[in-house]
Structures are given as structure tokens and as C-alpha cells.
C-alpha positions as protocol buffer text, in pm:
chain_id: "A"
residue {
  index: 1
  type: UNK
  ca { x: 1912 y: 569 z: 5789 }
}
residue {
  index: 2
  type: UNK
  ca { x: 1909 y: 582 z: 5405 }
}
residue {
  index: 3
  type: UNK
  ca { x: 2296 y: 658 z: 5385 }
}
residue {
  index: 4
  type: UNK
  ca { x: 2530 y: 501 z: 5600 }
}
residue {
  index: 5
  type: UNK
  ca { x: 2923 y: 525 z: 5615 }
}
residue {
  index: 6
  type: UNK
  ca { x: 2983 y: 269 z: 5326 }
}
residue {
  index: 7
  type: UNK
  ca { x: 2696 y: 400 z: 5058 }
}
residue {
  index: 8
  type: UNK
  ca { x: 2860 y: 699 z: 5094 }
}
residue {
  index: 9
  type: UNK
  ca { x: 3184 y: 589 z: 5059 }
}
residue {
  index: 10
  type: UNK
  ca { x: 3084 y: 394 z: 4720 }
}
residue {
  index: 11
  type: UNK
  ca { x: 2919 y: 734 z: 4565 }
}
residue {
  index: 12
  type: UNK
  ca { x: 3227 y: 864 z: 4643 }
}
residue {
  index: 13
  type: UNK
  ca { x: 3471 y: 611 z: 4560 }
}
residue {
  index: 14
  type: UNK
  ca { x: 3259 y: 564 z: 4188 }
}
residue {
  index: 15
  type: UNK
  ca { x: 3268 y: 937 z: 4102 }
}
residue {
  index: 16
  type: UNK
  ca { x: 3513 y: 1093 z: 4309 }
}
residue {
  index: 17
  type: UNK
  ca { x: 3917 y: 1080 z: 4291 }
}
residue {
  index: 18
  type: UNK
  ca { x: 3896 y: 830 z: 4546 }
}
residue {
  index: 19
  type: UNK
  ca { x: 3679 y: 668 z: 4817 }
}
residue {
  index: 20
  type: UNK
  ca { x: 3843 y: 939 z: 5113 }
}
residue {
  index: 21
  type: UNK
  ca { x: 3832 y: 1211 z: 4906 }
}
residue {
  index: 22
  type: UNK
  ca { x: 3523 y: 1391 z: 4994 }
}
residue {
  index: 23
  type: UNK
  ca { x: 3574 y: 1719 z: 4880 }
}
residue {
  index: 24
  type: UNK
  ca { x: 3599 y: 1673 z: 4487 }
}
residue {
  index: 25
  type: UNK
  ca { x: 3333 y: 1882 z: 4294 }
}
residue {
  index: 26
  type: UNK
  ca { x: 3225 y: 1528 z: 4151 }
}
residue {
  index: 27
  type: UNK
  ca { x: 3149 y: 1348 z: 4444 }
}
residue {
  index: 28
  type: UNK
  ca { x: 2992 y: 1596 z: 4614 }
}
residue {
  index: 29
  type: UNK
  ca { x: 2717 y: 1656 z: 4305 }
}
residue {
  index: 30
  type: UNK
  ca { x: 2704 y: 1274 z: 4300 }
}
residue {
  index: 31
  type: UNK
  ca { x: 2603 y: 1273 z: 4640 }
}
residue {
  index: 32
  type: UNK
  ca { x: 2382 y: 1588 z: 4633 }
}
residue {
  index: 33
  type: UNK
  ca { x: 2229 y: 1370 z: 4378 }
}
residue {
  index: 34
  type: UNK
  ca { x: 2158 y: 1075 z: 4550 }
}
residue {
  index: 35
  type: UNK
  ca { x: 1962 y: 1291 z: 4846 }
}
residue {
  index: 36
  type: UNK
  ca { x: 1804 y: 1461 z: 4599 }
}
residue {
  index: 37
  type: UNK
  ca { x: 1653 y: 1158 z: 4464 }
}
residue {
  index: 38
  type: UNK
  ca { x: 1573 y: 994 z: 4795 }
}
residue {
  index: 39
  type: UNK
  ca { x: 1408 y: 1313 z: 4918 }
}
residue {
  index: 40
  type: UNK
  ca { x: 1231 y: 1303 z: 4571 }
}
residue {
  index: 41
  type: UNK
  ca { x: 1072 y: 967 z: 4641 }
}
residue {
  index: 42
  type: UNK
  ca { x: 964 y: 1097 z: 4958 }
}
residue {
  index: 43
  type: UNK
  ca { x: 776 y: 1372 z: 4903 }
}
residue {
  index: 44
  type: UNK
  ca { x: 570 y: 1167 z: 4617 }
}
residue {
  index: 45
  type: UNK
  ca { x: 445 y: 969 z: 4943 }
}
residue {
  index: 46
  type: UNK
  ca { x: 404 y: 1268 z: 5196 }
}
residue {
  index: 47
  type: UNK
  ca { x: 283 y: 1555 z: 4981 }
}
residue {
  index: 48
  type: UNK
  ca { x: 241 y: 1797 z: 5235 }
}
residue {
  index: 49
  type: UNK
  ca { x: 606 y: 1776 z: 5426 }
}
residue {
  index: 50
  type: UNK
  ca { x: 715 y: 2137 z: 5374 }
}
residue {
  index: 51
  type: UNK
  ca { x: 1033 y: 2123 z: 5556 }
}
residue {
  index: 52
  type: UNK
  ca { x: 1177 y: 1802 z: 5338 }
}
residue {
  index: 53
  type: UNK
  ca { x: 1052 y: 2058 z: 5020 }
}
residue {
  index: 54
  type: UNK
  ca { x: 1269 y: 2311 z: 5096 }
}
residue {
  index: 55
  type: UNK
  ca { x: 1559 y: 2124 z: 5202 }
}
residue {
  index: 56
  type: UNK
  ca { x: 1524 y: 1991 z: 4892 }
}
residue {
  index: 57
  type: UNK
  ca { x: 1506 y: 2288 z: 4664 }
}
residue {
  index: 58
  type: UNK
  ca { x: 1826 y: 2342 z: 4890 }
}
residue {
  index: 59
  type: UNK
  ca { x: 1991 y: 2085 z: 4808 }
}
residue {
  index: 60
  type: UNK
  ca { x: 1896 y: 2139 z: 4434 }
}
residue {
  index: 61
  type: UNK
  ca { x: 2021 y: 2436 z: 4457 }
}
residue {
  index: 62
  type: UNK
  ca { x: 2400 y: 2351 z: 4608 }
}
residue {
  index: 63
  type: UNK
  ca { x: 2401 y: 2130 z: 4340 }
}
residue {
  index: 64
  type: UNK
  ca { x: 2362 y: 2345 z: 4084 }
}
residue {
  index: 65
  type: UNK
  ca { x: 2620 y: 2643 z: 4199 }
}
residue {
  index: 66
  type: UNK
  ca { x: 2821 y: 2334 z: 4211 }
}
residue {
  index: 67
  type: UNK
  ca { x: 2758 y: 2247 z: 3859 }
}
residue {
  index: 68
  type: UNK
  ca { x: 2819 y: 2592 z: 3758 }
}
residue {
  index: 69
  type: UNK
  ca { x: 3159 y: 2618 z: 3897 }
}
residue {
  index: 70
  type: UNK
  ca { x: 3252 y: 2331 z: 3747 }
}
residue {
  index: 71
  type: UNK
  ca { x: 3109 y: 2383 z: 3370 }
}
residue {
  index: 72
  type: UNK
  ca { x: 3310 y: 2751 z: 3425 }
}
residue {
  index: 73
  type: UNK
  ca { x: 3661 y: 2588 z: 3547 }
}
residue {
  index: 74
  type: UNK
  ca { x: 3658 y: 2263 z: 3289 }
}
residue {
  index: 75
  type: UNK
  ca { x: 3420 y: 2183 z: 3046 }
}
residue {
  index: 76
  type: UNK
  ca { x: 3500 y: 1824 z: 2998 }
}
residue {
  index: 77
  type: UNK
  ca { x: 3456 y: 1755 z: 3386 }
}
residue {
  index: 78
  type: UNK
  ca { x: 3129 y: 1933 z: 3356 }
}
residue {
  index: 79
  type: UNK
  ca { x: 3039 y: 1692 z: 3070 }
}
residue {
  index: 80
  type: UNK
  ca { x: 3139 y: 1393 z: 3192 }
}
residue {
  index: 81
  type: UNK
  ca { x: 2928 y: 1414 z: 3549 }
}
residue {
  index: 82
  type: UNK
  ca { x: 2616 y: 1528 z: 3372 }
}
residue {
  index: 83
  type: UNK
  ca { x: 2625 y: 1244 z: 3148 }
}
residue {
  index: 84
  type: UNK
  ca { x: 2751 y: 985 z: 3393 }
}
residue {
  index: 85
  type: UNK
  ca { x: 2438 y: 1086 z: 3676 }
}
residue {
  index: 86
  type: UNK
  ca { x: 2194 y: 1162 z: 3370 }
}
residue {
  index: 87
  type: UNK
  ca { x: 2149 y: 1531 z: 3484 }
}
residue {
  index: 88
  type: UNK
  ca { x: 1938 y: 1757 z: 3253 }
}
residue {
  index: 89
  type: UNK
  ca { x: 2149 y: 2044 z: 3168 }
}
């Protein structure tokens, strides 16, 4: 598998609060981001998997309403994540 227990941990341990906490609007886009991008690679290779290209507009999608909730509750936050993962805004 792509992610295992201590990948995910990292992500969430680099742009989370800290490594067990999993529910912080960071590390969740940070990992959202990292799927994203795997699932990205992917479907350059297998152009005609439908199900990984709407889990990923999904997943594009969570990340987003994410994104927006936290660009509407603190600004800097918002900033600082987009910058740090490279996000267009």
C-alpha cells in the first residue's frame, strides 16, 4: 500500500499539531493532498479508470470545503497551508 501507519503519521506530525492528532484542519488537507497526488499519478498511467476519477474529484472536493472553512475561521492558517503544500488558490 502507498500509505502505511508511519507516512501517515509524518504528514501528520509535519503539518498537523502533532503526530496523534488527526483531526486538525491542516493535517487532514495535507493528507487529502498527498492522495490526491498519488491518485493523480495514477490516472496519467490508466486513463480510462473511472472509479479512481471520481474518487478523486472527491477527494478534491473534501479538500476544498476544507480549505474554505479554514480561509473563513483564520486567514493566516489558511495562508500558511496553501503556501506550505503549494496549493493554487
Amino acid at each position: 500500500m502507498y500509505l502505511t501507519k508511519e507516512k501517515k503519521a509524518e504528514i501528520f506530525a509535519k503539518h498537523g499539531k502533532s503526530a496523534q492528532d488527526t483531526g486538525s484542519a491542516e493535517g487532514q488537507i495535507a493528507l487529502f493532498t498527498h492522495r490526491i497526488n498519488h491518485l493523480t499519478g495514477h490516472l496519467k498511467k490508466n486513463r480510462k479508470d473511472f472509479n479512481t476519477e471520481r474518487s478523486l474529484v472527491k477527494l478534491v472536493g473534501k479538500r476544498r470545503s476544507l480549505l474554505d472553512y479554514l480561509k473563513k475561521n483564520d486567514i493566516s492558517r489558511y495562508r500558511a497551508i496553501v503556501k506550505e503544500l503549494g496549493l493554487r488558490k
